[in-house]
N, C-alpha and C positions, 0 to 999 in steps of 0.2 A: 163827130161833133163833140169835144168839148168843153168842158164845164169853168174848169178853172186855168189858166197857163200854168205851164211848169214853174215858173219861177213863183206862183202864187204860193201853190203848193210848198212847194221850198222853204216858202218863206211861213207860210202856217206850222210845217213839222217843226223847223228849227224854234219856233214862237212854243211849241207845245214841247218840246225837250227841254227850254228854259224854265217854265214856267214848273215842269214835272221836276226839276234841280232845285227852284226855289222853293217847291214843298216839299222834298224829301229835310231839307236844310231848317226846315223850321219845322215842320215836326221831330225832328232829331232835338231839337232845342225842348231843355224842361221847361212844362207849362204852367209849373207853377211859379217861375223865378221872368215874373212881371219885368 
């Protein structure tokens, strides 16, 4: 039995590899320059 479909799944990692791209991208940004 099953918790999530495949495709949920999928669709979470892909949600959480973007989101892990958009924090490396703005912690790479200096945080002082507002």
């Amino acid at each position: 039995m099953r918790l999530f479909p495949p495709f949920l799944i999928k669709y979470i990692l892909r949600n959480l590899e973007k989101t892990e791209l958009l924090h490396r991208l703005v912690s790479n940004f200096p945080k002082h320059h507002n």
